[in-house]
DRENNU-600228 format. One record per residue (C-alpha): residue number from 1; residue in three letters; x, y, z. Coordinates in pm, 1 decimal. Layout:
BEGIN
i,aa,px,py,pz
NUM,Ala,X,Y,Z
...
END
This chain:
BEGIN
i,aa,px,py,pz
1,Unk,0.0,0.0,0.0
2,Unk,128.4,328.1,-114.4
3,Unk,1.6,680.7,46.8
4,Unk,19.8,965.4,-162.1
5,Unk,220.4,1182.0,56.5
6,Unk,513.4,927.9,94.5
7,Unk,489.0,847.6,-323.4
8,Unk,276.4,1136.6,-519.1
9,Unk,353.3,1493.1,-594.9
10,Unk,51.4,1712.3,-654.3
11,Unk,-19.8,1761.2,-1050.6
12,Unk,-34.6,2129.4,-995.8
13,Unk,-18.7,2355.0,-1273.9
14,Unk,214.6,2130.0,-1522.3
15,Unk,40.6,1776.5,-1548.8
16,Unk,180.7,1725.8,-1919.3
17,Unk,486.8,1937.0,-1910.3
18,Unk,724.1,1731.5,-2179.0
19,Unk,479.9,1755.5,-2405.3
20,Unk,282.2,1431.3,-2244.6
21,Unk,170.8,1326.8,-2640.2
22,Unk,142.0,1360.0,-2953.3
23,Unk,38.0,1135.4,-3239.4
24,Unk,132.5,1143.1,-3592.2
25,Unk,-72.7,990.3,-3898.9
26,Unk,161.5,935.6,-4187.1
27,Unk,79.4,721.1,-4477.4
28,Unk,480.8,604.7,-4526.5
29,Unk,626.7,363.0,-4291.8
30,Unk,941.9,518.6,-4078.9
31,Unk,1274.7,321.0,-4173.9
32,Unk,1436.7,122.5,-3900.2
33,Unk,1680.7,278.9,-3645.1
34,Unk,2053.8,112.2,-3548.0
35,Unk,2126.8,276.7,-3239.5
36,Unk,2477.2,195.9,-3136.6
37,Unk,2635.2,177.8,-2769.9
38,Unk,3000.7,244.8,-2776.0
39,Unk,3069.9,-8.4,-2516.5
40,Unk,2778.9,-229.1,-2710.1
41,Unk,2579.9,-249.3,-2324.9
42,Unk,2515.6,51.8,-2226.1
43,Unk,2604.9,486.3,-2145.7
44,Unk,2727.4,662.6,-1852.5
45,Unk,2477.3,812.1,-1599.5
46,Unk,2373.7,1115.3,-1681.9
47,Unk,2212.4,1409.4,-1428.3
48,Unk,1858.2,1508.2,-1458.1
49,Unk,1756.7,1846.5,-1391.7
50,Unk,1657.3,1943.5,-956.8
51,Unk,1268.4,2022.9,-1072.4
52,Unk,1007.1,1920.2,-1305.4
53,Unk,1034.1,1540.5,-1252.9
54,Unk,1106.1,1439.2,-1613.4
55,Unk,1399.0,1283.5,-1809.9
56,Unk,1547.2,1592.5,-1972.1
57,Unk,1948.0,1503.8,-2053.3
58,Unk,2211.3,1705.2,-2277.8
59,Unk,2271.5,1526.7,-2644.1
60,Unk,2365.8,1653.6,-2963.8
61,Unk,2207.2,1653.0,-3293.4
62,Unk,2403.2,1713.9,-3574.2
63,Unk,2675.8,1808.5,-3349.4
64,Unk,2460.4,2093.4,-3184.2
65,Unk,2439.7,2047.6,-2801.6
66,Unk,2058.7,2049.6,-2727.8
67,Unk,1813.9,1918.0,-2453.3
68,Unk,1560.3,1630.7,-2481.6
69,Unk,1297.0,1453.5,-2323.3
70,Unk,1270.4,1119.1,-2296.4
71,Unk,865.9,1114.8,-2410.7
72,Unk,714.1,755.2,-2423.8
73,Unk,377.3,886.0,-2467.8
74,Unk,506.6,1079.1,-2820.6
75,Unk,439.2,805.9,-3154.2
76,Unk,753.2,957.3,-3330.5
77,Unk,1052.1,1143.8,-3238.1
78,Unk,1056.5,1532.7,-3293.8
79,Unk,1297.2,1816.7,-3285.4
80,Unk,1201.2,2218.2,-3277.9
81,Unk,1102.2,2331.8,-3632.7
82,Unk,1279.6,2674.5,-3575.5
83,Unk,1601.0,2485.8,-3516.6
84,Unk,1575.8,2220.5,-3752.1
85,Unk,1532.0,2522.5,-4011.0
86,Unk,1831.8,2709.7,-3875.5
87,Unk,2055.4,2386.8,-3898.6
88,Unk,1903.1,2344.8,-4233.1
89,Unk,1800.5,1966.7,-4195.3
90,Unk,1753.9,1782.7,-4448.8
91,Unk,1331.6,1739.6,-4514.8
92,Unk,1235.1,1375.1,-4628.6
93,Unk,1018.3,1324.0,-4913.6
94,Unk,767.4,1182.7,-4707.4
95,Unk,416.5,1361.4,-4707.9
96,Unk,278.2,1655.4,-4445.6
97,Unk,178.8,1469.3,-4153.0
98,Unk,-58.3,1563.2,-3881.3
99,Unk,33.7,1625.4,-3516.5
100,Unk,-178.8,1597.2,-3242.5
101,Unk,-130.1,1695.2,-2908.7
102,Unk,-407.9,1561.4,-2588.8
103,Unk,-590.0,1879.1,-2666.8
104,Unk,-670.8,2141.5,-2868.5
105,Unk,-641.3,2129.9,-3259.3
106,Unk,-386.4,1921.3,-3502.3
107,Unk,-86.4,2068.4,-3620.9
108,Unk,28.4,2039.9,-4006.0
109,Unk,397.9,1973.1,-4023.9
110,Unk,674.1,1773.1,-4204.6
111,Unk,971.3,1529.8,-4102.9
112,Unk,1339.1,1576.0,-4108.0
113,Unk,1652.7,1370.7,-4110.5
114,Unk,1923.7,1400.5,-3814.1
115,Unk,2181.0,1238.6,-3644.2
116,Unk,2126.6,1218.7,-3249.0
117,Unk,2386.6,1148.4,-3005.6
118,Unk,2493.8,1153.3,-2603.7
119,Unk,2771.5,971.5,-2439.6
120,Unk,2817.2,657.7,-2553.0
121,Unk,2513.9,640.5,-2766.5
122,Unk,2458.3,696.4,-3136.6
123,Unk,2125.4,708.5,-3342.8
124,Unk,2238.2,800.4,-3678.7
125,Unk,1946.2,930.2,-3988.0
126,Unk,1714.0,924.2,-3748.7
127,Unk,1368.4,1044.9,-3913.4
128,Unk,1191.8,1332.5,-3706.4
129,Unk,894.3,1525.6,-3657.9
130,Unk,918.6,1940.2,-3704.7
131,Unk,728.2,2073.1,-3432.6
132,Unk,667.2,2424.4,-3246.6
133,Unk,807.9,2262.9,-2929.8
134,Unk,944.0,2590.0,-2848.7
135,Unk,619.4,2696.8,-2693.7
136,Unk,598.2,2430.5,-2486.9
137,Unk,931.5,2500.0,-2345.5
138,Unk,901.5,2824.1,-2267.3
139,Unk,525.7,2757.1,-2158.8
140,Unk,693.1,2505.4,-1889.3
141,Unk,999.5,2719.3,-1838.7
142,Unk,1226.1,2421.5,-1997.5
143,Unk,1489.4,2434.3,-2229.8
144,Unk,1438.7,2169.8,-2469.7
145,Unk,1448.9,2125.3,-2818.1
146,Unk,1385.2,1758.1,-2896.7
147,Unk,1138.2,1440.1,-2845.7
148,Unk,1301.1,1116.0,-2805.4
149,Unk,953.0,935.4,-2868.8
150,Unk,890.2,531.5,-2898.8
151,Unk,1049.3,515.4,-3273.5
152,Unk,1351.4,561.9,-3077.0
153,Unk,1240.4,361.1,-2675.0
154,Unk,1111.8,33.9,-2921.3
155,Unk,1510.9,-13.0,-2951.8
156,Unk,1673.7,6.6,-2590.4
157,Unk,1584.2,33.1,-2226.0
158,Unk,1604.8,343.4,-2071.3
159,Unk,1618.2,346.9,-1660.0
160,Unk,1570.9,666.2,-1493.6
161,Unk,1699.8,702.4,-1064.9
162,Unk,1492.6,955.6,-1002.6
163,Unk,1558.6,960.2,-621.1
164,Unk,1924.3,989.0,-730.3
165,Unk,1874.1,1233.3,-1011.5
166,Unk,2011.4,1065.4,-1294.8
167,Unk,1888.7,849.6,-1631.5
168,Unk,2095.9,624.9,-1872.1
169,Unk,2007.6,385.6,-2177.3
170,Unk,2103.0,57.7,-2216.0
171,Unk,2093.2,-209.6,-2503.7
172,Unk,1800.2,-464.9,-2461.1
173,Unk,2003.9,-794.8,-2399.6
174,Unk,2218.6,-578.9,-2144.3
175,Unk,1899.6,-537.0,-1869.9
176,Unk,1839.3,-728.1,-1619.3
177,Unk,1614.1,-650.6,-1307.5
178,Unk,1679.5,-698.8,-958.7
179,Unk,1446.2,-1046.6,-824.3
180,Unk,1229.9,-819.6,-594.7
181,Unk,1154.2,-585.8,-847.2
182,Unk,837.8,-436.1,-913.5
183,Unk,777.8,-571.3,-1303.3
184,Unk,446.2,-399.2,-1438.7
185,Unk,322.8,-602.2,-1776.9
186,Unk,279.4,-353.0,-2065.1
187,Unk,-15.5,-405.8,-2349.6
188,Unk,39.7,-217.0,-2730.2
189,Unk,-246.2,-64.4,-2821.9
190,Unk,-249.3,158.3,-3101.9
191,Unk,115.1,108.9,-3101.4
192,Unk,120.4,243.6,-2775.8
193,Unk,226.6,82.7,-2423.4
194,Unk,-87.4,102.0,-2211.1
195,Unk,-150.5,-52.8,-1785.6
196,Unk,-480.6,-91.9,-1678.3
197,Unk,-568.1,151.6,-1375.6
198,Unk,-872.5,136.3,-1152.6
199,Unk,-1018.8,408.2,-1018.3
200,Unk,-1206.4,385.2,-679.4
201,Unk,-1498.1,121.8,-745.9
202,Unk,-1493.0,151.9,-1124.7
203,Unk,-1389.9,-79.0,-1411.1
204,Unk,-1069.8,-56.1,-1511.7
205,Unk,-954.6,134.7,-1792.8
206,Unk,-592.9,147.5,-2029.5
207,Unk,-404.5,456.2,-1991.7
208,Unk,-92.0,547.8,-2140.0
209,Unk,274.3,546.9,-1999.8
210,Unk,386.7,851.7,-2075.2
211,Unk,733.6,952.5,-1923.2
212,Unk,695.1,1291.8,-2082.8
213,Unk,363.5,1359.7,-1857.0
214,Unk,510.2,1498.7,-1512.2
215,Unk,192.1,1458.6,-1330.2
216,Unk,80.9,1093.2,-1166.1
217,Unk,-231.3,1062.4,-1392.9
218,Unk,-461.1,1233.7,-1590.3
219,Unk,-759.0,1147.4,-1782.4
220,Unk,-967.8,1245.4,-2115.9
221,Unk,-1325.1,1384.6,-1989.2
222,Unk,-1472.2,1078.1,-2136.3
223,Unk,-1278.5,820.5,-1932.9
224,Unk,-1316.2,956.1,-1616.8
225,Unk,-1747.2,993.9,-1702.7
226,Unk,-1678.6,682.7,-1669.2
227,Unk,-1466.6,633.5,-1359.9
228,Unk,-1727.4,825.2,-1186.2
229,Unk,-1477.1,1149.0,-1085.5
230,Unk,-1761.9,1384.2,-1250.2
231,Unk,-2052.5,1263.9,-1082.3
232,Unk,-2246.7,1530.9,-848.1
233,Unk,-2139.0,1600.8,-583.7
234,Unk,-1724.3,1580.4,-675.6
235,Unk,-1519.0,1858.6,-555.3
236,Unk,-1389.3,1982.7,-879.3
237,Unk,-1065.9,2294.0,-910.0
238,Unk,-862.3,2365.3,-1231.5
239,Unk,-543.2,2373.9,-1297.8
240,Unk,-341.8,2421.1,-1625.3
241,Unk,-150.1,2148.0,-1827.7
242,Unk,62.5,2247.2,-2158.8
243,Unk,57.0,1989.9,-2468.8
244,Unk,126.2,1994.5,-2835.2
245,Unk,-239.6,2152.5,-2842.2
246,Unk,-146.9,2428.7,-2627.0
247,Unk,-207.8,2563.0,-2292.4
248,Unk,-546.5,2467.4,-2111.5
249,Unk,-754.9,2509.2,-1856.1
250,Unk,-838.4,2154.0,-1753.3
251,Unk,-1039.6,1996.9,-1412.6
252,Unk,-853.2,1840.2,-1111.9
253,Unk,-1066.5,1582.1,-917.4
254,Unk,-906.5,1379.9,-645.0
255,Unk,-948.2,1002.0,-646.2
256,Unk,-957.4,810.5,-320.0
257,Unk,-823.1,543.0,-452.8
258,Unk,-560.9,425.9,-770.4
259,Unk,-450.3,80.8,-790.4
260,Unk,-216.4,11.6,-1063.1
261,Unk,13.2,-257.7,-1103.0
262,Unk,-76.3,-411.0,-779.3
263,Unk,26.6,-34.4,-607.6
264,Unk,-293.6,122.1,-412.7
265,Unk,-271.9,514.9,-411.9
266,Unk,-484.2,719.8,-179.0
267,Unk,-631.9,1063.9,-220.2
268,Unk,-486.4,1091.5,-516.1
269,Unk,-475.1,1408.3,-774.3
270,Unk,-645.7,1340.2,-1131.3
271,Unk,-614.0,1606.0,-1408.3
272,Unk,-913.5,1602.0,-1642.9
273,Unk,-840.5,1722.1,-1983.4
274,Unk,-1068.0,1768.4,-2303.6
275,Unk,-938.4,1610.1,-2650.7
276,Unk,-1004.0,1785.3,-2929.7
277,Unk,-1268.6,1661.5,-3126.5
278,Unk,-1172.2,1369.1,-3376.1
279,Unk,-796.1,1395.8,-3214.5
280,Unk,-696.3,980.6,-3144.2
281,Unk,-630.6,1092.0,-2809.1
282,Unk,-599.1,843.1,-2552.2
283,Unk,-812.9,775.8,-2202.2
284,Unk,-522.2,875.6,-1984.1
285,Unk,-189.6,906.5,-1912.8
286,Unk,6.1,757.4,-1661.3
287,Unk,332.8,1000.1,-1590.5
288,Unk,620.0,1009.4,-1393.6
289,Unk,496.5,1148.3,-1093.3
290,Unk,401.6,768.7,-981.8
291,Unk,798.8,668.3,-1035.1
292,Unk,964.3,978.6,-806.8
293,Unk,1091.8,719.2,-525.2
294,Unk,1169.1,450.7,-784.7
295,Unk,1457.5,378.0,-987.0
296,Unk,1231.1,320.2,-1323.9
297,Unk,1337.7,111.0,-1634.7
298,Unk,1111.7,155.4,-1946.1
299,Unk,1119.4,-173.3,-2190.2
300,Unk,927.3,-88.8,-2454.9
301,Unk,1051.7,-389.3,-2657.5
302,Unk,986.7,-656.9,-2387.2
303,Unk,667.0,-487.7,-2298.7
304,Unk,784.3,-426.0,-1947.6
305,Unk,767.0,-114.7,-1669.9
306,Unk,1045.2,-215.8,-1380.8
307,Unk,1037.4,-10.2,-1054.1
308,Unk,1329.3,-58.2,-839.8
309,Unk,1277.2,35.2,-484.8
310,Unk,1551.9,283.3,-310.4
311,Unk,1871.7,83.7,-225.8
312,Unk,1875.1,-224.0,-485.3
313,Unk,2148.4,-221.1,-763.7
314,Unk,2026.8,-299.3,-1144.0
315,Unk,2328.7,-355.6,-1309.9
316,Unk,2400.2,-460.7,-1705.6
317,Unk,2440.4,-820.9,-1807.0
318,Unk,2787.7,-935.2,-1842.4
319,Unk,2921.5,-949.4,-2197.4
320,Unk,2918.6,-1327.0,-2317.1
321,Unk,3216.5,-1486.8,-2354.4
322,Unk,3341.3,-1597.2,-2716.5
END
């Protein structure tokens, strides 16, 4: 049993600060990636910022120092369309695409080619999106200028300490998870990882994992009609949440009870937001604020959420011996 003041941080006025989603419907398929580890296992630790409760790390694309967030709950990888004009990146000859964000109208845009790096990583011609992600950063008073979305997570596991500040990738084959573990089974749907939540007494429902949400959960109107959080009678306040859709005004409700993955959470904080109409928005998201006192390990390939409680060691798989 978990209590929300020893595991949750309030959603507060930035419930979807990374960005939380956006989805991208493109007729041509997206080619491959070969990310490549230096060591072949995995990079160094690198520091995450004090606030904000996301995984925002230094890389380069192009040789340009920039910042990204790691942003599971993003279809495709994107970089600032201001900068990828000014570093004159290369446009594919794919077709306009159409971005969505959890709210407010789509966004008409094209993709780009780049080559993304950090230490000890490569991701070389990676294909991505040209977005006004500019306005989200300075809406959430970040500086960052990229998406690393699930074209990208499908490839590698990346682990995040939040208690000790600090993220890193590794190579699939290279993870391995300590025995008492908390292992949370992912589902795809849609292409996206999804968990089934319950809320209080109702059925459950499949939100997404979204490491670029910095709030513990938040919910389309719809979904939580459903849960029973608008019923008469709820105390309802507001409180503001930033997306590829812009800034908005959305509904905080607070659940008495979240069980996910086998975790109950009590007087919890839900943000209520309002998709656009016809947007594939999902029911929820599920964001980082649940991880804060774990040492989190995203496996998008094996399907897999790991939290690691304070104090236990997840270290990489020895290389095999030839």
């Amino acid at each position: 049993m978990t209590t929300r003041r020893g595991l949750l941080l309030r959603l507060g006025l930035l419930a979807t600060a990374g960005g939380a989603l956006f989805m991208v419907r493109d007729r041509l398929p997206w080619l491959p990636l070969q990310p490549r580890f230096v060591n072949g296992r995995d990079t160094p630790w690198q520091a995450l910022p004090e606030r904000g409760g996301l995984i925002e790390i230094p890389v380069t694309v192009n040789g340009t120092p920039v910042r990204a967030v790691v942003d599971s709950g993003a279809q495709f990888s994107a970089i600032d369309r201001t900068l990828a004009a000014r570093m004159a990146l290369p446009r594919t000859l794919a077709a306009p695409i159409l971005a969505y964000g959890v709210s407010g109208g789509p966004s008409l845009s094209h993709t780009v080619r780049l080559d993304l790096a950090l230490p000890g990583l490569a991701i070389p011609d990676l294909r991505a999106a040209a977005l006004d992600l500019a306005a989200i950063s300075a809406a959430t008073g970040r500086d960052f200028q990229l998406l690393i979305g699930r074209d990208v997570l499908r490839h590698l596991v990346v682990e995040a300490d939040f208690p000790r500040a600090r993220a890193r990738f590794l190579a699939r084959e290279a993870f391995r998870a300590p025995r008492d573990a908390i292992v949370l089974p992912l589902r795809t749907k849609g292409g996206a990882p999804v968990i089934a939540v319950r809320i209080e007494d109702a059925p459950a429902l499949d939100v997404l994992v979204d490491t670029g949400a910095s709030g513990v959960l938040a919910l389309s109107a719809p979904a939580a009609t459903r849960a029973g959080l608008l019923a008469p009678g709820r105390q309802v306040s507001s409180a503001h949440s930033v997306s590829l859709g812009g800034l908005s005004v959305d509904r905080l409700v607070t659940a008495s009870t979240i069980d996910v993955g086998g975790m109950t959470l009590h007087q919890t904080d839900v943000q209520i937001y309002t998709p656009a109409a016809n947007a594939p928005a999902p029911s929820g998201l599920l964001g980082t604020g649940l991880f804060r006192q774990f040492r989190m390990a995203l496996d998008l390939g094996g399907d897999r959420l790991v939290l690691v409680r304070p104090g236990l060691i997840v270290v990489p798989m020895p290389e095999p011996r030839r």
